[in-house]
Steps between C-alpha positions, in 0.01 A plus 500: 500500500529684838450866402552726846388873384627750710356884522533715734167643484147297443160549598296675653775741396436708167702545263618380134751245681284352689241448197726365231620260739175386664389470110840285403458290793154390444585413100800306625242322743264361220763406289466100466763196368362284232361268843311799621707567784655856588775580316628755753463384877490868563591705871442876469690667870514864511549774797140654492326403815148296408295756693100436358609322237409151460759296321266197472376677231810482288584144260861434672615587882678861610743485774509842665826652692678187546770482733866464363527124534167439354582723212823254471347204502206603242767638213694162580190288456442668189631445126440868380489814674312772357581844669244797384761783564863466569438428913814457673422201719374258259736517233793467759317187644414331161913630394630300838235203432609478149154528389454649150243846505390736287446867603245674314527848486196770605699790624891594447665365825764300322658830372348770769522496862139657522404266197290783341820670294341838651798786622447652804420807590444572155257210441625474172540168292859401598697416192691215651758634746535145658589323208719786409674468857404871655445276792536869735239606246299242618551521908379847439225419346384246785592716712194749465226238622725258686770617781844488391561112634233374399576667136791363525393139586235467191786642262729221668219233440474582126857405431399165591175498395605591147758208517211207587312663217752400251542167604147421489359181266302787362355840503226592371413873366149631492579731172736541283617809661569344849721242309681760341532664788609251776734330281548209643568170348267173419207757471150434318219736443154398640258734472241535766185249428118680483185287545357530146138589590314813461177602720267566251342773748799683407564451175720693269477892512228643240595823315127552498504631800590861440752733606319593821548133620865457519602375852882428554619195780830525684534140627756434730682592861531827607850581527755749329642256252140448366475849382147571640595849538644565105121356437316765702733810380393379123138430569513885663647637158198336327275692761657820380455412165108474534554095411179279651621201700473289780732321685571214761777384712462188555739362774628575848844587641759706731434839241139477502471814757775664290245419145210609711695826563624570153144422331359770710742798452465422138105530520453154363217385800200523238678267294794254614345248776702236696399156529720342756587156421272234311484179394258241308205669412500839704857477268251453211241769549789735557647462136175451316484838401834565430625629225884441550740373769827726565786442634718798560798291653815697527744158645585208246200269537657190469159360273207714533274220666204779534543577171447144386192450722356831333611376181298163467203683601523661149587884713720690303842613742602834504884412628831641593793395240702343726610158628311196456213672500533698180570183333197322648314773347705554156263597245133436632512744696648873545779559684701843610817596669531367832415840731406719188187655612427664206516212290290282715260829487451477122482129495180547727396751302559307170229204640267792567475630201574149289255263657551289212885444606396344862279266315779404224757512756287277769460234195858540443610414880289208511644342202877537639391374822344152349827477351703609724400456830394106519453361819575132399807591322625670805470205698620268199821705477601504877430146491813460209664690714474290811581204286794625335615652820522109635661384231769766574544338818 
């Protein structure tokens, strides 16, 4: 089968995207027929230039910024199209080509013009006004980090956009929640894939420590959605409570001067360092003395892919309730309102003085995620997908 996989963003740009999809593509690469040839003759093209990184490295070739009639020609050469995120472009050229595709679903853009269901200037979680047809609602909205035209010309796009969702082959949800919440027909749940290996240099958290070696991890971007800053105003109400910690912010992002600031005016310098991004094994040596990953998120995660990554490392996740990511997390970890400060105070607070609970909770998450979270069976249910999604044809 001729699989074309089409997202927007790939390496060497970071981001949960751009890892799922690097991680379905090479499964989909090493699956063989019964003669041992490639079951998927496999073309990944995205948008992100190449820059330093060297795509000879990768099982299957990446096309990168083709031009229009390139584009054309690959999607009609092609007997599936697989579109990570509802992008405009390719789902109108596989629609025209008559070319089955299946749109998996990582953000919200098939209901939400910004695709992150977050209300401007308010930054609140947007309960829907597109669906519900406050389309003025929505221009406004726009509006606040986009000029008026070109606010008006992504709410324009989405009436479209929405419509070449619904007649794909299939979409594909990445939690329960986003299928509940897009709504849109033919639509599976896949949840995201995790290679199932732990570093044993790691290993899972031990309540022997003591109390005066908890260390908390926020893992992620830096940006507003992310709730890095609901994470430092808690970690300053344990400082006022006399509560020993340590902390590390582990990531990078368009906020970081913003965290730098807040951490400081809270008095936090002795005690909260930041990281900047890692990887492999500085990634690693980071985490190894952590006691538990949180993730203060205050936007609908659509899955929680941090949270998974944390979570077959055998770290327990300290979580926001909310989205995908509160049910990534369900109960092996502990999760709080979404922007509740005080709660996310005492749930630091209750690993503190519990060490016990990290451990029992860090045994917990690694058990859901070796159920939950398989690799192959993320690849083996897109590939149903892709043949179903032919036989639709």
């Amino acid at each position: 089968m001729k699989l074309l996989l089409y997202s927007h963003y790939f390496a060497p740009s970071i981001g949960g995207v751009e890892t799922i999809v690097e991680s379905l593509a090479r499964g989909l690469a090493e699956l063989r027929t019964p003669d041992d040839s490639q079951e998927f003759t496999l073309t990944l093209v995205t948008d992100t230039p190449q820059g330093t990184f060297d795509d000879q490295t990768l099982p299957f070739p990446v096309l990168r910024r083709p031009r229009f009639c390139n584009l054309y020609r690959m999607v009609r050469a092609a007997d599936v199209v697989h579109i990570a995120g509802p992008s405009f472009l390719p789902m109108l050229l596989a629609w025209i080509a008559r070319k089955p595709f299946v749109v998996e679903h990582h953000t919200y853009q098939a209901i939400c013009p910004n695709g992150l269901l977050i209300h401007q200037p308010e930054r609140s979680v947007c309960p829907g006004h597109f669906q519900a047809g406050s389309y003025g609602t929505c221009w406004r909205c726009e509006c606040v980090e986009n000029g008026g035209a070109r606010a008006a010309m992504k709410l324009f796009l989405a009436f479209p956009r929405r419509a070449l969702v619904r007649r794909a082959a299939g979409n594909i949800a990445v939690s329960e929640h986003v299928e509940k919440r897009i709504a849109m027909p033919r639509t599976s749940v896949v949840l995201h894939g995790i290679a199932q290996k732990i570093d044993n240099s790691e290993g899972l958290y031990d309540s022997k420590g003591g109390k005066s070696n908890t260390t908390f991890a926020f893992v992620g971007r830096f940006v507003a959605e992310k709730g890095g800053s609901v994470l430092v105003e808690a970690l300053a109400r344990l400082l006022k409570r006399r509560v020993d910690f340590r902390a590390k912010f582990i990531g990078d992002g368009p906020e970081r001067r913003e965290l730098e600031a807040r951490i400081a005016a809270a008095g936090l310098g002795a005690h909260v360092t930041i990281t900047g991004y890692l990887t492999g094994q500085k990634f690693a040596e980071a985490v190894k003395d952590v006691t538990a990953v949180v993730m203060p998120s205050v936007w609908e995660e659509t899955a929680g892919l941090s949270a998974m990554e944390q979570m077959v490392r055998g770290r327990v996740v300290i979580a926001s309730d909310i989205g995908g990511l509160g049910e990534t997390v369900g109960d092996a970890g502990l999760k709080f309102p979404a922007g509740d400060v005080a709660a996310l105070a005492d749930c630091l607070e209750q690993v503190v003085a519990d060490p016990e609970l990290a451990a029992a909770k860090g045994r917990a998450a690694l058990e859901k995620a070796r159920q939950a979270f398989s690799l192959s069976q993320m690849i083996e249910k897109h590939r149903a997908i892709y043949l179903d999604a032919c036989q639709r044809q």
